[in-house]
Backbone as ProteinMPNN parsed JSONL, in Angstrom:
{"seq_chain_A": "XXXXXXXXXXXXXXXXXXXXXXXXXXXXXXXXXXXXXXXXXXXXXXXXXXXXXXXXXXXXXXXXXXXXXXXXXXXXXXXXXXXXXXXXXXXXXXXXXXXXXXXXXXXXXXXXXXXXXXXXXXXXXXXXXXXXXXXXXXXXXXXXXXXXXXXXXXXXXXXXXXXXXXXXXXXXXXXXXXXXXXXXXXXXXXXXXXXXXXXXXXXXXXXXXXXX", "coords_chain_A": {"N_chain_A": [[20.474, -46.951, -47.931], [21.524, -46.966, -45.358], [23.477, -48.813, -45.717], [25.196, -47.725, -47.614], [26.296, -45.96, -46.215], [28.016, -46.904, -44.426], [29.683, -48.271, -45.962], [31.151, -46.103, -47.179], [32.562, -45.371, -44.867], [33.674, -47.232, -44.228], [35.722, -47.05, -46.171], [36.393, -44.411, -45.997], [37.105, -43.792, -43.988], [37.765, -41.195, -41.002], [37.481, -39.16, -41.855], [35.659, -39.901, -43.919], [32.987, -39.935, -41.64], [33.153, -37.394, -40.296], [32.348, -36.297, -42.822], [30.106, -37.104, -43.044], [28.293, -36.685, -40.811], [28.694, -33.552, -40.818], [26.879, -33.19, -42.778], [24.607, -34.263, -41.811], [23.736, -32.704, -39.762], [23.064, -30.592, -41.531], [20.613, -31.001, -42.979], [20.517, -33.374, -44.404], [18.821, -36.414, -44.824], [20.415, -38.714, -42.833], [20.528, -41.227, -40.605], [21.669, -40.532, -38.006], [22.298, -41.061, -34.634], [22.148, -44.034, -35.005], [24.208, -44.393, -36.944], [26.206, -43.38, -35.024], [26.114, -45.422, -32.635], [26.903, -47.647, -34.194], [29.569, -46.584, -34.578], [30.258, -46.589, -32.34], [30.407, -49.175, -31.214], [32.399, -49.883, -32.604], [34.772, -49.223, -31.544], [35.155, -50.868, -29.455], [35.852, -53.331, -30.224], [38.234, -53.209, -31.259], [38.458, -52.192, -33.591], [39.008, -50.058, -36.327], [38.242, -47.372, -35.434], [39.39, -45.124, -32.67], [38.533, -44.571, -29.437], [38.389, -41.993, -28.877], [39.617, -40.072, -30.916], [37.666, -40.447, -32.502], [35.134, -39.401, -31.065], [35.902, -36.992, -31.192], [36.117, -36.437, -33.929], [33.885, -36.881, -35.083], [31.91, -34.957, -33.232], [33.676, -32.447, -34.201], [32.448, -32.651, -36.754], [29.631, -32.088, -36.775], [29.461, -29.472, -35.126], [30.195, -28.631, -37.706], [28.294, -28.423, -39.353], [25.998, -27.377, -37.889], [27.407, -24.636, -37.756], [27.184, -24.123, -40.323], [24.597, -23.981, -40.882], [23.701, -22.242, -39.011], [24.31, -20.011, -40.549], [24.077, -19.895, -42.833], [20.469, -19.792, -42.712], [21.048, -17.013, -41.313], [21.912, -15.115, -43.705], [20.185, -16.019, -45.384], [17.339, -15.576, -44.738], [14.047, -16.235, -43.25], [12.131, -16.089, -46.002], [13.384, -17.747, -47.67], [13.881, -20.092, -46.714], [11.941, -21.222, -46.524], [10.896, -21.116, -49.158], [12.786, -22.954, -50.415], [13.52, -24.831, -48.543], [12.369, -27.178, -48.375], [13.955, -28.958, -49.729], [15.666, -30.17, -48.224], [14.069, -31.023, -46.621], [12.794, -29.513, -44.667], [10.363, -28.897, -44.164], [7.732, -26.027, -44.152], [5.681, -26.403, -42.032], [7.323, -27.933, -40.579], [8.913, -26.044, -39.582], [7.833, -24.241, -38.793], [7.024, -25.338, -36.535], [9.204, -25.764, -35.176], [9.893, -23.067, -35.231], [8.434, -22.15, -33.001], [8.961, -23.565, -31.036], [11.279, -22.424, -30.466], [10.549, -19.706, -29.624], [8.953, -19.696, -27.387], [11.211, -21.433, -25.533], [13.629, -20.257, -26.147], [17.448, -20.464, -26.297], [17.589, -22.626, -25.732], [16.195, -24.577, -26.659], [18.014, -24.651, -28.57], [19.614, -26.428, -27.518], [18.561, -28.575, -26.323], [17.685, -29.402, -28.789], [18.348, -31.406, -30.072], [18.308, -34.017, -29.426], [15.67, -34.402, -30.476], [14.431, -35.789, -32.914], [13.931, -33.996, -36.381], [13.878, -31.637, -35.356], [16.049, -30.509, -34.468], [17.631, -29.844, -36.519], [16.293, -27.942, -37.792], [16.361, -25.614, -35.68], [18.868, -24.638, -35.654], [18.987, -22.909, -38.401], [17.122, -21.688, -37.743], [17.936, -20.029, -35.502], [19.826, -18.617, -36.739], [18.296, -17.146, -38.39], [16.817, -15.571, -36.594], [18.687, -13.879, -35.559], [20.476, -14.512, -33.49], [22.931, -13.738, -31.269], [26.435, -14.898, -32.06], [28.302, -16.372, -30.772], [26.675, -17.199, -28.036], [25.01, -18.472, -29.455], [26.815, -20.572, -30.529], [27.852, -21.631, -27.953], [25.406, -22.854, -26.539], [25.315, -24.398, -28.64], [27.48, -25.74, -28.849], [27.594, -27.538, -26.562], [25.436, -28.737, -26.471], [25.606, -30.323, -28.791], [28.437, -31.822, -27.684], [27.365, -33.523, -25.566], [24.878, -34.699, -26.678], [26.768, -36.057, -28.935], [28.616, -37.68, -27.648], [26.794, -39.523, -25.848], [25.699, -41.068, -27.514], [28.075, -41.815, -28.873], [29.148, -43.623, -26.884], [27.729, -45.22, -25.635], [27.304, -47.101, -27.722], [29.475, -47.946, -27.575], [29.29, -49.897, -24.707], [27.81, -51.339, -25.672], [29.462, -52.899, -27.759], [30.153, -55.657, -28.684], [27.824, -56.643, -28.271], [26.149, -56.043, -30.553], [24.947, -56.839, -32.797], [22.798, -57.92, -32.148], [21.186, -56.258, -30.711], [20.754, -53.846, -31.931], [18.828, -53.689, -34.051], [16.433, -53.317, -31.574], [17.429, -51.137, -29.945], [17.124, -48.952, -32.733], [14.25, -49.475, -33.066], [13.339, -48.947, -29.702], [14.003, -46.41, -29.39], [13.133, -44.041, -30.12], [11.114, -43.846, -27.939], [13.085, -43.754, -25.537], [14.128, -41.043, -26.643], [12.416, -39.445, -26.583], [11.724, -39.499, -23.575], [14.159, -38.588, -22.627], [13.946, -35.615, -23.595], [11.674, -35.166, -22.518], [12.543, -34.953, -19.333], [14.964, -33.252, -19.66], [13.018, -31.119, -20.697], [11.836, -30.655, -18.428], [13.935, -29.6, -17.076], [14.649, -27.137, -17.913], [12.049, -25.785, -17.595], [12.364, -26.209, -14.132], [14.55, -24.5, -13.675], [13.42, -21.704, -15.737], [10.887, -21.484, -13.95], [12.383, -20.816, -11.346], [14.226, -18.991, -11.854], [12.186, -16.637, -12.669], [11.227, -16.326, -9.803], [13.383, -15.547, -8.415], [13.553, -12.999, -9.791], [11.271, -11.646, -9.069], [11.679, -11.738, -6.389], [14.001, -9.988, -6.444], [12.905, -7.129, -7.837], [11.007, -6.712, -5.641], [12.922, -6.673, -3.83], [13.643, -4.216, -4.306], [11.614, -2.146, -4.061], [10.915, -2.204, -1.752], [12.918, -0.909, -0.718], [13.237, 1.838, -1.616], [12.62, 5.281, -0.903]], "CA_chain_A": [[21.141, -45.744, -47.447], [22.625, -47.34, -44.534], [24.56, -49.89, -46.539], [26.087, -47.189, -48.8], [27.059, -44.754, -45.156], [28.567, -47.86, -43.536], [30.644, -48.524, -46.701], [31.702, -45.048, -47.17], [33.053, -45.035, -43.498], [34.907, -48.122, -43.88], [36.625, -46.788, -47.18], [37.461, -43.282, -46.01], [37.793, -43.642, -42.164], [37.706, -40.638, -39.948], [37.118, -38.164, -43.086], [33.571, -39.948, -43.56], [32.917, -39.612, -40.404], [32.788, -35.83, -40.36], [31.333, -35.228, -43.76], [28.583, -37.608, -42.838], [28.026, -36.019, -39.52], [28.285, -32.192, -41.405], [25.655, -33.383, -44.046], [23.303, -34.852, -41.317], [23.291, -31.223, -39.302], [22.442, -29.227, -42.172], [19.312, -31.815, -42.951], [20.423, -34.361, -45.432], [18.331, -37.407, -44.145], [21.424, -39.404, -42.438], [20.369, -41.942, -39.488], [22.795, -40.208, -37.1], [21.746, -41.508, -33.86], [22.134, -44.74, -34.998], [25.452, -44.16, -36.966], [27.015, -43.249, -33.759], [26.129, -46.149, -31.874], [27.775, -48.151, -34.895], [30.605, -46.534, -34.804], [30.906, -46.559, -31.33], [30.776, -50.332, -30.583], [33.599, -50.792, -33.31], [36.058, -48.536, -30.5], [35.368, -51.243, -28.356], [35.92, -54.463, -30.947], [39.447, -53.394, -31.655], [38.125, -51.724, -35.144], [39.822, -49.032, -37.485], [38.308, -46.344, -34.632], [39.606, -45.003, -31.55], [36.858, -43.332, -29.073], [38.935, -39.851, -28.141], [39.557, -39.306, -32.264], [36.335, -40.654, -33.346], [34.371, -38.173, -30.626], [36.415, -34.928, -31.45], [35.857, -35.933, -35.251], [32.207, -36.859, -35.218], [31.937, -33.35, -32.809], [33.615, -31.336, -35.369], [31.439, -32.394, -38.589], [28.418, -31.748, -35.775], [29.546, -27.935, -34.769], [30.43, -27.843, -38.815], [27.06, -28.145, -40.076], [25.384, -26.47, -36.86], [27.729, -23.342, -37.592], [26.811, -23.779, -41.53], [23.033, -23.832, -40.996], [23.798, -21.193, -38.695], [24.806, -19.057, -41.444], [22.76, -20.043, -44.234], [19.915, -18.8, -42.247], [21.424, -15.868, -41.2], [21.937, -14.489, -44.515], [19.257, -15.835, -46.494], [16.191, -15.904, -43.712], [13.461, -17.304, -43.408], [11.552, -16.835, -47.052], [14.258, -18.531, -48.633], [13.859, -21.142, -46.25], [10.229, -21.786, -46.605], [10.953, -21.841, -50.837], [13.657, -24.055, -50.765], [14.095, -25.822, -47.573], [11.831, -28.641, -48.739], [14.941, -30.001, -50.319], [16.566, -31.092, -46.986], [13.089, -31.503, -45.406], [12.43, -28.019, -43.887], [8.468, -28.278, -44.518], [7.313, -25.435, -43.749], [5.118, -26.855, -40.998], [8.484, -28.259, -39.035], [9.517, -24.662, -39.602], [6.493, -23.127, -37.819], [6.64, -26.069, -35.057], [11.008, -25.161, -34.742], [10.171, -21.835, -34.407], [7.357, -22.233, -31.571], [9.403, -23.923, -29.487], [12.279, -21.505, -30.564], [9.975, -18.46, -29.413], [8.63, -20.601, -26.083], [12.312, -21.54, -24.856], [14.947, -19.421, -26.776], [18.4, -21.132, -27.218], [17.885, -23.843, -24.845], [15.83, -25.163, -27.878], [18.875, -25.706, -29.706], [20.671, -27.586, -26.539], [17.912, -29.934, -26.27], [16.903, -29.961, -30.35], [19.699, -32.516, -30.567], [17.678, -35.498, -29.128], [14.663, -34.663, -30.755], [14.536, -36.044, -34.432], [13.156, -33.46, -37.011], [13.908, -30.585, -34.893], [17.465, -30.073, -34.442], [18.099, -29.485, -38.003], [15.568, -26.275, -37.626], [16.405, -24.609, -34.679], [20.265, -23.933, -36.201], [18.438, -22.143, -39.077], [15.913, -20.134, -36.593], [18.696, -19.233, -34.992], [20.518, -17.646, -37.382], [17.503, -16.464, -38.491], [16.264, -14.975, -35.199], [19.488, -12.858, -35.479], [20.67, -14.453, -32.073], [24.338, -13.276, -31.037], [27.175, -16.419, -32.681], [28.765, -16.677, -29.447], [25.4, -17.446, -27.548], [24.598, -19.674, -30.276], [28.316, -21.813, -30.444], [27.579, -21.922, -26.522], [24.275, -23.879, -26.692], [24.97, -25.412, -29.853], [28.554, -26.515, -28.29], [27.543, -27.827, -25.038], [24.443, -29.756, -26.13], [26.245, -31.476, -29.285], [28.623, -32.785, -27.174], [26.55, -34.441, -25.211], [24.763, -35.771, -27.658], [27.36, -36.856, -29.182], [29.433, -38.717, -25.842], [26.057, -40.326, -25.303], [25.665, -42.351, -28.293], [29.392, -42.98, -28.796], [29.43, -44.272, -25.468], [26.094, -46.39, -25.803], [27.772, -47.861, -28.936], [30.911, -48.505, -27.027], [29.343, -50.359, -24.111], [27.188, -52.295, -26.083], [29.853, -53.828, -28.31], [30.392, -57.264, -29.11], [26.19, -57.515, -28.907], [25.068, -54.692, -31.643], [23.741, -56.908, -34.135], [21.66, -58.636, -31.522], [20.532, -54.968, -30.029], [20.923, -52.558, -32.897], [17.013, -53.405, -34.055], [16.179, -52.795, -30.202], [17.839, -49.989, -30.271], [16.072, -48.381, -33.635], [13.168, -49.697, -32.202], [12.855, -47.988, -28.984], [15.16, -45.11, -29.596], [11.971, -42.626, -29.516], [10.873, -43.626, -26.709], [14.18, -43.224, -25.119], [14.465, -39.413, -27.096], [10.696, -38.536, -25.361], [11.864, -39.771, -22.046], [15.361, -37.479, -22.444], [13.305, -34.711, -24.081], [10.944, -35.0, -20.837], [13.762, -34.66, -18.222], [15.432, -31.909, -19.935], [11.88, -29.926, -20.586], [11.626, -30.275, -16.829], [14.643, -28.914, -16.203], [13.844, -25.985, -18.54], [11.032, -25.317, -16.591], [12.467, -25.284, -12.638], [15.036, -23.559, -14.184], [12.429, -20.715, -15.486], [10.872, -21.165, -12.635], [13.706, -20.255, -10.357], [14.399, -17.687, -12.732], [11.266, -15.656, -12.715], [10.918, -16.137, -8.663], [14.282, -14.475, -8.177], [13.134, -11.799, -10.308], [10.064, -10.962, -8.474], [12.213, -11.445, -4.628], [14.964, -8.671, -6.51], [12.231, -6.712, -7.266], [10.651, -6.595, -4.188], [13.452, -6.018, -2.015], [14.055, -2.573, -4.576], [10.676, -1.375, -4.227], [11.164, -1.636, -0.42], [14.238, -0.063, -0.197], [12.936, 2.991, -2.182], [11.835, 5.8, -0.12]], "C_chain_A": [[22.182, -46.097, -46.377], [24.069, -48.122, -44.723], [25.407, -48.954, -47.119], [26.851, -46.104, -47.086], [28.368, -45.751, -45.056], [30.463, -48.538, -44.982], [31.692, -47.285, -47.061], [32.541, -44.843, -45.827], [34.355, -46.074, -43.612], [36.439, -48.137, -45.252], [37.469, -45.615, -46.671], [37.796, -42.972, -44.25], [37.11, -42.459, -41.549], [36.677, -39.458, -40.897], [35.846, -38.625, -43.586], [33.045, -39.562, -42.416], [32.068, -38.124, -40.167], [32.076, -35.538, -41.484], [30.124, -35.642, -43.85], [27.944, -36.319, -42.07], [28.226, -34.262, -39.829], [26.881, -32.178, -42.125], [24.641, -33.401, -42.85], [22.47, -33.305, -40.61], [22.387, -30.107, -40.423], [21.028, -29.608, -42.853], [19.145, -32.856, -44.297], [19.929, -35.506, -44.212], [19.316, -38.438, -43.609], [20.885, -39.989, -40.79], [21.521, -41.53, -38.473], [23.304, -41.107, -35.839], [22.515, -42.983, -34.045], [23.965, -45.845, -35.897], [26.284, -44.012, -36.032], [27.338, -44.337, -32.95], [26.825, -47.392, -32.731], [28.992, -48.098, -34.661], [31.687, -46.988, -33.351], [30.961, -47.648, -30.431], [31.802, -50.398, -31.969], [34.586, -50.315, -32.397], [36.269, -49.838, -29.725], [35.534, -52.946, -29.134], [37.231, -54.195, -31.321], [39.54, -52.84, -33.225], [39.399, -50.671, -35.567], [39.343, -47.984, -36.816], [39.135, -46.518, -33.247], [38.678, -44.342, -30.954], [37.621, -42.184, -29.219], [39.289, -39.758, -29.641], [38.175, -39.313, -32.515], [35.374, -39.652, -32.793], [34.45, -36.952, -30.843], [36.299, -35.131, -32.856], [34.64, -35.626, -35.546], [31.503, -35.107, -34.459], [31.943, -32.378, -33.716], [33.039, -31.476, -36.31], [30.508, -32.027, -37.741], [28.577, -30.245, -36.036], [29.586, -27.701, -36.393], [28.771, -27.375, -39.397], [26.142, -27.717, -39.561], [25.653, -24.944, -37.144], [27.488, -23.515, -39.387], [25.219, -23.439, -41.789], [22.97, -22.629, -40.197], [23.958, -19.765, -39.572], [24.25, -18.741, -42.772], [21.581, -19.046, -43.689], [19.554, -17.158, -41.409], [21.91, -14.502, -42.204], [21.471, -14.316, -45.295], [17.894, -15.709, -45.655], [15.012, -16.322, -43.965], [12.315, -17.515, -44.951], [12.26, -17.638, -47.812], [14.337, -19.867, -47.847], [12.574, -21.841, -46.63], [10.03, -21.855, -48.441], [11.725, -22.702, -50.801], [13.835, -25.252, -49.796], [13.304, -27.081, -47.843], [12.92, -29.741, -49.216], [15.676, -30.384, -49.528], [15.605, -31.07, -45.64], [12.722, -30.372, -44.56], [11.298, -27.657, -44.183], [8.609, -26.909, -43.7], [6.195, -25.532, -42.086], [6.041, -27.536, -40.189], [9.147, -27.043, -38.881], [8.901, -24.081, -38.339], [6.853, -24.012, -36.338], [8.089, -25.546, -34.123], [10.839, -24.188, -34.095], [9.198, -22.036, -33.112], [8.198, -22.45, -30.648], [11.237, -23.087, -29.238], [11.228, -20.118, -29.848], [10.061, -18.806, -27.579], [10.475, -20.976, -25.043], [13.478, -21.116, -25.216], [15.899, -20.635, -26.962], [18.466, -22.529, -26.279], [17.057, -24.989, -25.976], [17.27, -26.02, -28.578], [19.649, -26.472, -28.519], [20.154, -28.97, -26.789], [17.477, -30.664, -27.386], [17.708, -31.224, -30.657], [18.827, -34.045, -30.54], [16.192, -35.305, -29.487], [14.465, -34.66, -32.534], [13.729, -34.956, -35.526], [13.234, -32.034, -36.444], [15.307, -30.069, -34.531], [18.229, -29.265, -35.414], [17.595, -27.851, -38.282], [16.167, -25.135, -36.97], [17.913, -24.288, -34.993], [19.957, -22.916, -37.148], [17.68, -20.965, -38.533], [16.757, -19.5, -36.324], [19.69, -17.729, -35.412], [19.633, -16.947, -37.965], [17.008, -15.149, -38.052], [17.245, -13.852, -35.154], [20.081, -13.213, -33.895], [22.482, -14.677, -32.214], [24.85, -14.799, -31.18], [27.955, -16.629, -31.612], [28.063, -17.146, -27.959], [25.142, -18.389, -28.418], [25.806, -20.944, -30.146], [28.167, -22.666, -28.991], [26.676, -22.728, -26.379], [24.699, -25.159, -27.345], [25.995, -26.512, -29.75], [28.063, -27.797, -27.628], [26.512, -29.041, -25.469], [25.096, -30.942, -27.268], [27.215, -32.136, -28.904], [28.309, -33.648, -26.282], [25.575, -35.569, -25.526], [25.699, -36.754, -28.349], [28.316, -38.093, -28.569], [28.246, -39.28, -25.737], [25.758, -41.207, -26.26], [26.804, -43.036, -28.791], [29.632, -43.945, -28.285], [28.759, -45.175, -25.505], [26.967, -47.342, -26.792], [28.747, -48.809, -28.52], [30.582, -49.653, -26.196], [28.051, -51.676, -24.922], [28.081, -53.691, -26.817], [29.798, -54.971, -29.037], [28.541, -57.825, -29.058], [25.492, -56.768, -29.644], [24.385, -55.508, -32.181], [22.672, -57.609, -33.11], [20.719, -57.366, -31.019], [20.314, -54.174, -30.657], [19.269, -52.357, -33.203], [16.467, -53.139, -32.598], [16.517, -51.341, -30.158], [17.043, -48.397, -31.529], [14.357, -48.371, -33.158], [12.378, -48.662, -31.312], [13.759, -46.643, -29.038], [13.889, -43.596, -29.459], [11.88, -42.494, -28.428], [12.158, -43.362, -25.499], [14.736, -41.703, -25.542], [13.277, -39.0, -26.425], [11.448, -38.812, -24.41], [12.974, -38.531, -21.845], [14.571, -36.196, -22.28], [12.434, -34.479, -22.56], [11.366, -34.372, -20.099], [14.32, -33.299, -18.506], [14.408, -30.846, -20.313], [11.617, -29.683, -18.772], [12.497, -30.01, -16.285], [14.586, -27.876, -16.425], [13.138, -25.042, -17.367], [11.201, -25.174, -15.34], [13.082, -24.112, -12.826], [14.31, -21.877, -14.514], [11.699, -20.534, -14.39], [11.418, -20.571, -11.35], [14.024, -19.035, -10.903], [13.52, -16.279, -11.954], [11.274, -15.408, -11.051], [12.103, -15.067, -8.272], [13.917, -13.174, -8.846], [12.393, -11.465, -9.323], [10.86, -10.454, -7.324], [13.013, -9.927, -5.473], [13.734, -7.372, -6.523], [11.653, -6.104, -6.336], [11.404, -5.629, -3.274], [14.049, -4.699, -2.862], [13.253, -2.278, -3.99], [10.578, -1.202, -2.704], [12.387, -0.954, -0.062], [14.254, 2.028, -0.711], [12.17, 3.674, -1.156], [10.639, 6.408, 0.287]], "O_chain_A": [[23.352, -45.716, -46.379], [25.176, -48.077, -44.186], [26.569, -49.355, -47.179], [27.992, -45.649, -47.17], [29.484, -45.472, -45.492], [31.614, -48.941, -44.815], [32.896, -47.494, -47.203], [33.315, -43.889, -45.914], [35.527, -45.905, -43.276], [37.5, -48.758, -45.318], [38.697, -45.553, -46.736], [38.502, -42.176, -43.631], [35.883, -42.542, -41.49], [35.533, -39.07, -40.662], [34.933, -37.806, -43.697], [32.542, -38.442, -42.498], [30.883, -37.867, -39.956], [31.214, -34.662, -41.419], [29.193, -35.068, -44.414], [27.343, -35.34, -42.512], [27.822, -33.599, -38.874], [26.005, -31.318, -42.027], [23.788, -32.514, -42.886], [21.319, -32.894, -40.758], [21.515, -29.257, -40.244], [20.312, -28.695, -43.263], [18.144, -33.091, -44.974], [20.391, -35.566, -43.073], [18.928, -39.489, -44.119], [20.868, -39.181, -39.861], [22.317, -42.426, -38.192], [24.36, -41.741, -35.853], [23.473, -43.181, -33.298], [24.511, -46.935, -35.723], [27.334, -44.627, -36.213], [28.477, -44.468, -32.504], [27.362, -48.231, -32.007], [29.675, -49.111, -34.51], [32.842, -47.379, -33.185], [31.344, -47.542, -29.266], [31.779, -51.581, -32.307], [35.528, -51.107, -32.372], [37.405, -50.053, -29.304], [35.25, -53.837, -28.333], [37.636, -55.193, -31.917], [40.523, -53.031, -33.941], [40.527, -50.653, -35.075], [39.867, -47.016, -37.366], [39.486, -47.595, -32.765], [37.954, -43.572, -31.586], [37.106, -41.332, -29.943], [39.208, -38.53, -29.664], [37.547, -38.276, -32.728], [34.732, -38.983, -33.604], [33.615, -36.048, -30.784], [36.348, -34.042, -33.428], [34.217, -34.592, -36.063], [30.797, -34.32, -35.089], [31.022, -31.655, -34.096], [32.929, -30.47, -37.011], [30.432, -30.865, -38.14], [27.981, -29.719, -36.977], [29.065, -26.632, -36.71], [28.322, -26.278, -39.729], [25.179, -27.486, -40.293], [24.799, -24.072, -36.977], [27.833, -22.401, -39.781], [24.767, -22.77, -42.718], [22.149, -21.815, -40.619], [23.707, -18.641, -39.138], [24.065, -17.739, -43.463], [21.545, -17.853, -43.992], [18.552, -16.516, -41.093], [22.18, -13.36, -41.831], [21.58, -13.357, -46.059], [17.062, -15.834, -46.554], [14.874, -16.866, -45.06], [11.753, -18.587, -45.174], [11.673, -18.275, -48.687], [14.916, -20.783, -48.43], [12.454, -23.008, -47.002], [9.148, -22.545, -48.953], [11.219, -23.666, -51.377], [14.199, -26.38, -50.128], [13.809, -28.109, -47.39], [12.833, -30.966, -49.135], [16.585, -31.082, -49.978], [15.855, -31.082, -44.435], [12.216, -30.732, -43.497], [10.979, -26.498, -44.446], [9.419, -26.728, -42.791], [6.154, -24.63, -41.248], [5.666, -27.794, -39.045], [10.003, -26.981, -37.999], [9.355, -23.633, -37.286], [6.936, -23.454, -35.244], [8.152, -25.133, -32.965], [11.212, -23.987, -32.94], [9.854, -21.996, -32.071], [8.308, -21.793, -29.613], [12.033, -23.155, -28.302], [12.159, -19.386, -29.513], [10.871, -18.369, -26.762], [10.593, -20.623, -23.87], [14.458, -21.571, -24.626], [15.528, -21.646, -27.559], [19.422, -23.304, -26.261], [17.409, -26.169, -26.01], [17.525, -27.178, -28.908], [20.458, -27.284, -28.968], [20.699, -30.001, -27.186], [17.069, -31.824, -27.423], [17.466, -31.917, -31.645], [18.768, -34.903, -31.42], [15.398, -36.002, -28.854], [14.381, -33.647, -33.229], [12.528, -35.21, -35.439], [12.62, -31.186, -37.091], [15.353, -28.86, -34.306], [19.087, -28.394, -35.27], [18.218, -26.908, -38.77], [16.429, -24.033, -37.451], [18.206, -23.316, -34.296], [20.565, -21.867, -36.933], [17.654, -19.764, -38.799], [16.737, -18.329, -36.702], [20.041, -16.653, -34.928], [20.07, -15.822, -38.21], [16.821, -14.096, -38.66], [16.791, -12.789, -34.729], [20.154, -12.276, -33.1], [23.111, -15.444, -32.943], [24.224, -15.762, -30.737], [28.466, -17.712, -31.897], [28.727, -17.401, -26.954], [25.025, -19.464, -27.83], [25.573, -22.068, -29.701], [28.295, -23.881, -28.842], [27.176, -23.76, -25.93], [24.605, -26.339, -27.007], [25.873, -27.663, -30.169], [28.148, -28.916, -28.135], [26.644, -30.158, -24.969], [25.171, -32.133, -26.966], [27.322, -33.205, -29.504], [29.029, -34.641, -26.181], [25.407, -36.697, -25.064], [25.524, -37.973, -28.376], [28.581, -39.182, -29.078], [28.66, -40.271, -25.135], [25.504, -42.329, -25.823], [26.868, -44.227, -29.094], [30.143, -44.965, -28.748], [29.353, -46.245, -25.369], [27.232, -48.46, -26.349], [28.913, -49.981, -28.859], [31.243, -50.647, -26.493], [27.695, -52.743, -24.422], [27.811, -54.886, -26.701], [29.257, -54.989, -30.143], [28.056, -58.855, -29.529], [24.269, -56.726, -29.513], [23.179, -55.271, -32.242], [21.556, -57.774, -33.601], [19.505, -57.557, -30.956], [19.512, -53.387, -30.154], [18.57, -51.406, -32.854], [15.654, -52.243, -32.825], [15.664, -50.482, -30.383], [16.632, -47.287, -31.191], [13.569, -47.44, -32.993], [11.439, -47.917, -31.594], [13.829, -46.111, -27.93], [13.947, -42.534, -28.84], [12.272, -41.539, -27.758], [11.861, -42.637, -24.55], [15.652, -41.19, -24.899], [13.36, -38.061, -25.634], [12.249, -37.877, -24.415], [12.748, -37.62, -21.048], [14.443, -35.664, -21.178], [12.711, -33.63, -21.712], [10.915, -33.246, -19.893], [14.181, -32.348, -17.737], [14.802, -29.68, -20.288], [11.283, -28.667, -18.162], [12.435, -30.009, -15.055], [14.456, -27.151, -15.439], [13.476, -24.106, -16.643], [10.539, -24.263, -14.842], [12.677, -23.007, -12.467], [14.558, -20.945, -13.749], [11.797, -19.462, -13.794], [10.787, -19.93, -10.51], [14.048, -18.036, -10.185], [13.871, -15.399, -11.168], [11.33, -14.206, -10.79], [11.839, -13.929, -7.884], [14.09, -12.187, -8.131], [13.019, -10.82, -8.482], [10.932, -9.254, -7.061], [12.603, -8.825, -5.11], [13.558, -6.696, -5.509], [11.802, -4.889, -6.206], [11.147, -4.666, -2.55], [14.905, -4.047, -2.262], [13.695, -1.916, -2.9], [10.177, -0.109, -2.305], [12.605, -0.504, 1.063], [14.918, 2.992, -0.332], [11.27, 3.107, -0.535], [10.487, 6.746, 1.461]]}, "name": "protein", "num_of_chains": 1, "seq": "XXXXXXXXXXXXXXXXXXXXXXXXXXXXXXXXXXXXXXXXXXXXXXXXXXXXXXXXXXXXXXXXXXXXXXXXXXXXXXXXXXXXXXXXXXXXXXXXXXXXXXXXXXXXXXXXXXXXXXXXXXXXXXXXXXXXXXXXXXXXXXXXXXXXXXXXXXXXXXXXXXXXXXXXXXXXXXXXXXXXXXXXXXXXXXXXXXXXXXXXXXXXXXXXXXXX"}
């Protein structure tokens, strides 16, 4: 699979690129992650990329197949997901787990679904599912795929000239480096709610004393 991406990229350039990186969003099995960090030590070998095209292309096939899964499940919902989605891996049981943590943290799900393998692909479908406003969704779905995506370009980039010595390292620990992210950003989640709810209570408060 990797052999046939890697050849497809170096035949059609920028235009693989994106229709990889569309396919992978909407849940064709495509090593993304690890595509990226490919692509993004050839920027820095003098290759057939540049970083500032290669990030705004790889971006746009990202938002394409974010705002296509967006839409799929927004018009067909979710029994048509749970008959068919098996064919791009949408068990039903990563459905149920998507939505949980779609119920549990709303759209901050899809910010953070990015760095968590098996769940990213869902929570674009929930979403559109869920019926949650496409301007609230673009906003999340924006913000966190480029970050994802600038962080493994970049990784790719500064690695360079030693991928093939690091690339299995890389595959390797790459979980444990998506838990550790996943961690950090559930705990920001959470002061975040935290901070949240406390201001609630203080507003609150200072009505119910101001009432006569």
């Amino acid at each position: 699979m990797k052999d046939f991406l890697f050849d497809f990229i170096s035949h059609y350039g920028y235009i693989a690129l994106y229709v990889i990186l569309s396919a992978g969003m909407i849940g064709v099995p495509i090593p993304d992650e690890t595509l990226m960090v490919f692509i993004g030590s050839l920027t820095a070998l003098g290759g057939p990329f540049e970083f500032g095209p290669t990030l705004a292309v790889i971006y746009a096939g990202t938002m394409t197949g974010m705002t296509v899964s967006y839409v799929i499940g927004h018009r067909v919902g979710k029994p048509f997901l749970h008959r068919y989605g098996k064919w791009v891996k949408l068990t039903p049981s990563r459905i149920e787990r998507a939505e949980g943590w779609f119920k549990k943290y709303g759209l901050w799900t899809v910010f953070f679904g990015y760095f968590v393998p098996g769940v990213r692909h869902f929570t674009c479908y929930l979403s559109g599912v869920s019926g949650v406003k496409f301007y609230k969704y673009i906003l999340y779905a924006g913000t966190g795929a480029l970050l994802w995506c600038s962080i493994f370009l970049t990784l790719g980039r500064v690695i360079g000239n030693n991928l093939d010595h690091l690339l299995p390292l890389i595959h390797t620990y790459l979980g444990v480096f998506l838990i550790a992210l996943v961690v950090l950003g559930g705990l920001g989640v959470f002061l975040y709610i935290r901070f949240r709810n406390h201001r609630i209570v203080v507003l609150r408060r200072d009505k119910s004393k101001k009432r006569p």
